[in-house]
N, C-alpha and C positions, 0 to 999 in steps of 0.2 A: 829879260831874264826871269822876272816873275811870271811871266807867262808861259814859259816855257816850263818854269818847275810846275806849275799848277797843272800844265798839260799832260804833262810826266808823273804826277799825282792822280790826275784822273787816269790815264792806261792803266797803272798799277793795280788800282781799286776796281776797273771795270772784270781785269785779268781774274783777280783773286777773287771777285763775284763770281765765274762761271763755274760749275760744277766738275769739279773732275771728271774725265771718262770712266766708265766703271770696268774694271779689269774685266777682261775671258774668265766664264768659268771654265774649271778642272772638271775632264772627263776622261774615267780609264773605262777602256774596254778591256773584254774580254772574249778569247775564241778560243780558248784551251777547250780540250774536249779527253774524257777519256771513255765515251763510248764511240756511238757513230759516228764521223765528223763529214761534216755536207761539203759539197765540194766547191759549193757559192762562198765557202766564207772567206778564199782572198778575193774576191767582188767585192764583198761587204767590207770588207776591211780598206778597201781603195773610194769606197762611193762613203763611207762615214768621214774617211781625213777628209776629203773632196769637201763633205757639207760643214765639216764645222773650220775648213778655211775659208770660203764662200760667206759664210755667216758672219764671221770674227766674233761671235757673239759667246765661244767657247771652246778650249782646245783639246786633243785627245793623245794620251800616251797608249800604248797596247801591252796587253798579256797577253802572248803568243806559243802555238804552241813551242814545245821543247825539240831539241835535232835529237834525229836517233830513234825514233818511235820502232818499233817494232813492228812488222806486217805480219798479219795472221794469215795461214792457209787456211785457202778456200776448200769448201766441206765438197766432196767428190757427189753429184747426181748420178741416180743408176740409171745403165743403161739398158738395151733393150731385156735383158736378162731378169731385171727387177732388180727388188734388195737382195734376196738369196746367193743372186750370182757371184760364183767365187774372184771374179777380175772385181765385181765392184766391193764384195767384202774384203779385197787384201788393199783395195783402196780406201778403204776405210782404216782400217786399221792403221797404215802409212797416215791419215787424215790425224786420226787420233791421237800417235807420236809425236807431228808436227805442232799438233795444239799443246800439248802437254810444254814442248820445248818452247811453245812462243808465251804460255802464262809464266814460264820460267825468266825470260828475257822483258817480258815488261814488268815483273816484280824488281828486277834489276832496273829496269827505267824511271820507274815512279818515283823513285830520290830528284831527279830531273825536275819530276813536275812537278815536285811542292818546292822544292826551288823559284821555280818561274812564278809562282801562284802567292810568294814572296809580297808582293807588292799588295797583296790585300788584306795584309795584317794591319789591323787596328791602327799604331801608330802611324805607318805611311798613309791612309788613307787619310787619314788629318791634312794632306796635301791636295786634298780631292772633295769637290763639290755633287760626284756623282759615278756611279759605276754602273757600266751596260753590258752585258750577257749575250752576246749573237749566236747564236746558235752553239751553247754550250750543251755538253751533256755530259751522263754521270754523275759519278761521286766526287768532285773533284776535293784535294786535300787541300784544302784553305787550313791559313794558321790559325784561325779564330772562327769556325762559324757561329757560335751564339752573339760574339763581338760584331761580328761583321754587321748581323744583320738589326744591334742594336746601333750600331752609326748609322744605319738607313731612318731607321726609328725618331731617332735625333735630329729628324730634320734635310735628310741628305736625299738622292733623286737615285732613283731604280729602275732603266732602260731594258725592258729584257724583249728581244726577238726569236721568232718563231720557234727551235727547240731548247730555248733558254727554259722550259718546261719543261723539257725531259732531262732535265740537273738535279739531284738531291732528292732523288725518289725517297730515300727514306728517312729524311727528314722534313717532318710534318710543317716544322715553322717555317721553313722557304717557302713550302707550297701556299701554307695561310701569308706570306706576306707576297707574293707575286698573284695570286688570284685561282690559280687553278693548277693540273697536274695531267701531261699529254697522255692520253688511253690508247689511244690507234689512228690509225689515216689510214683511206684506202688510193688508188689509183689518180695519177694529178688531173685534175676536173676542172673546169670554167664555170665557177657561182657567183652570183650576183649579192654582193656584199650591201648588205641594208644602213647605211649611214642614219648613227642611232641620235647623234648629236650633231649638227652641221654648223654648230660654234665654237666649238672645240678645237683647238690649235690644232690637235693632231688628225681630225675630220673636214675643217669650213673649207679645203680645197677639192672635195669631193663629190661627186654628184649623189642623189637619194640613193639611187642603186648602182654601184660602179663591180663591173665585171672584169675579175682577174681570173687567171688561169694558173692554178700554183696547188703544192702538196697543203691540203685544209686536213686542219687538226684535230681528234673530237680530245676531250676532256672529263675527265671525272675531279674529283676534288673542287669542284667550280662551285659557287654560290651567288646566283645574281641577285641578291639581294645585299652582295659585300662588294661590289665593284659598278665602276659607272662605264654602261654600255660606249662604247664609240663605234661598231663595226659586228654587225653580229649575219646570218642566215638563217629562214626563216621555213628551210628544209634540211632534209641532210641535205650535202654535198652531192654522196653517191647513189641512193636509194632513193632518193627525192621524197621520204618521210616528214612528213611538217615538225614543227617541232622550234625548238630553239638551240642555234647550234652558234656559240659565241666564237668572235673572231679577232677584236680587239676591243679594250676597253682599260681603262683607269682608274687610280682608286688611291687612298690616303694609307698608309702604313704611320702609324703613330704622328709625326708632323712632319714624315716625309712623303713622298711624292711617287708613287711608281704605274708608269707606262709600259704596258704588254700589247704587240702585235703576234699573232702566228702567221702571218704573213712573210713572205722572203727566203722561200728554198730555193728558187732557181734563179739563176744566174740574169735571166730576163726580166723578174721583176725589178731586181735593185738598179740593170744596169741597160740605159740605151741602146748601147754602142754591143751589147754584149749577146753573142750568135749560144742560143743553146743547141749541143750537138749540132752543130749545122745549120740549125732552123730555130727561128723565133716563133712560142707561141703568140707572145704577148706584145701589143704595137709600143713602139720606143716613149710613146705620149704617155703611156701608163706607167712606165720606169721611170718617169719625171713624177706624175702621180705619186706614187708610191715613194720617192724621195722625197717631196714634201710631207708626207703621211709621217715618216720613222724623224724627219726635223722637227715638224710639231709636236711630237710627242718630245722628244728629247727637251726641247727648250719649254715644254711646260712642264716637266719633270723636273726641270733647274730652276724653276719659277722665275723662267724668262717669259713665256706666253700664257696669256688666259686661257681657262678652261674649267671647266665644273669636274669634281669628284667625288659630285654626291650620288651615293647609289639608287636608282632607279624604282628597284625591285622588279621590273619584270623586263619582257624583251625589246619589249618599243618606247 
C-alpha cells in the first residue's frame, strides 16, 4: 500500500512538473475593402484558416466585408466616333447619373461598414495577439485609428499583404508604421525576387532568387533604412531599370512586430489547386512556396518564429 501511494505521489509530481501547452495565439484578419477589392481575397481567406489549422500554433476570426455593397457603373469607352460623338456623349452623361446615384447608395452603406469594422476597436482587440490586412484598401472607418495603431505599438503583431498598402492613404502614421505607401504597378510580370535574408522565418524556405509571376508593387513613402529587407528586385519589374524595388521586408513598430509582403494578387499564388482564368501562370510548387512565405512571417510577427528586424540600410 506504501508503495503504491508513493507511486501515486511520484505521477502526480512528474504530471505537474511538465509545462502546460501554451495556448493559440489570437489572429483577426481583415479583407474589408472600401476601394478596389481583388478578386483573390476569398482564396486568401480559405488558404489563411487552412494554415493556421495546420499550424495549431494560432487561430483566426475574420472582418469581412458587409452584404449589400453597392456596384458602380462602368464608365462608357468611345467608340469609333471618338469622345465628341453624340451616342458616346449621351453615354456619358447616362454614365454620370449612374455614378452620382451609386455615391448616393454607398453613403447609405457605409453605417454597414464601420459596423463590421467593430471589432477593431481598442477594447475587443484586448482579445487578440495580432491583426492582418489582406488586401485591404481605402479609408476604412475603424472606431479608433490612433488606438489601434498604439496596441500594435504595445507589443502586438501587424500582418499586412499585398494591397494592405493601398489602406489609409492619408494617414501618415499607418504608412510610418507598415513601412511604405503603394504608388503604381504596371502589367502582371514574372521577376526574380532576391532573398534578402534566408534566416528569416518568413524567407529560409526560399531559394537566393525565387521567380513569381504576380501584380509587383512600386512604392513611395518607403525607407530602407527603417525596415529589414526580406524579398526585394534588384530592377524594375517592368522596364527592367536597375535600381531597388522592395518586395517584402520587416520591421519593429515600437515593441511590436510587423510583417509586409506585396506579394498575393492572384489567385495562383496563394493557391495550388487554384486555375487562374482558366490557366495557371504559376507552378502549384510555388503556391506551397508562397504559403510558407505569408506562415513565417505571420508566426514571426506573433513571436512564434525567429527572425531579425534589424534594418539593413541598403538593398542587399
Amino acid at each position: 500500500m506504501k508503495h503504491a501511494f508513493i507511486s501515486i505521489l511520484a505521477l502526480t509530481l512528474a504530471a505537474t512538473a511538465l509545462p502546460a501547452a501554451a495556448a493559440p495565439k489570437k489572429l483577426l484578419v481583415v479583407t474589408v475593402t472600401t476601394g478596389f477589392r481583388h478578386a483573390s481575397i476569398p482564396t486568401s481567406e480559405k488558404v489563411i484558416a487552412q494554415l493556421a489549422k495546420e499550424s495549431g500554433q494560432f487561430t483566426v476570426d475574420f472582418v469581412q466585408q458587409p452584404a449589400g455593397e453597392p456596384k458602380g457603373p462602368a464608365r462608357p469607352r468611345p467608340g469609333k466616333g471618338g469622345e465628341k460623338d453624340p451616342t458616346h456623349q449621351a453615354a456619358l452623361a447616362k454614365f454620370e447619373e449612374g455614378r452620382k446615384a451609386h455615391e448616393a447608395a454607398v453613403a447609405r452603406w457605409m453605417p454597414a461598414m464601420a459596423t463590421a469594422l467593430k471589432p477593431l476597436g481598442v477594447e475587443n482587440l484586448k482579445r487578440y495577439d495580432g491583426v492582418m490586412f489582406v488586401s485591404t484598401t481605402g479609408d476604412l472607418p475603424l472606431p479608433d485609428k490612433p488606438g489601434f495603431l498604439d496596441w500594435i505599438a504595445g507589443g502586438k503583431a501587424f500582418v499586412g499583404i499585398h494591397a494592405a498598402t493601398d489602406t489609409f492613404h492619408g494617414f501618415p502614421a499607418f504608412i510610418a508604421m507598415i513601412g511604405g505607401e503603394f504608388l503604381t504597378h504596371g502589367p502582371q510580370v514574372s521577376v526574380d525576387c532576391i532573398n534578402q535574408d534566408p534566416a528569416h522565418a518568413a524567407t529560409r524556405m526560399l531559394p537566393a532568387r525565387w521567380t513569381v509571376f504576380d501584380e509587383i508593387y512600386q512604392f513611395k513613402n518607403f525607407e530602407r533604412a527603417k525596415v529589414h529587407g526580406l524579398l526585394t528586385l534588384d530592377r524594375h519589374p517592368n522596364d527592367k531599370t536597375p535600381g531597388d524595388y522592395p518586395v517584402a521586408w520587416a520591421k519593429r513598430f515600437g515593441t511590436g512586430r510587423v510583417f509586409y509582403t506585396s506579394l498575393g494578387h492572384r489567385d495562383d499564388v496563394w493557391d495550388p489547386a487554384a486555375p487562374e482564368g482558366g490557366k495557371r501562370a504559376n507552378d502549384p510548387k510555388l503556391s506551397k512556396l508562397y504559403q510558407e512565405h505569408v506562415l513565417g512571417g505571420i508566426l514571426w510577427a506573433l513571436g512564434l518564429a525567429p527572425g531579425d528586424a534589424t534594418p539593413q540600410g541598403t538593398a542587399r
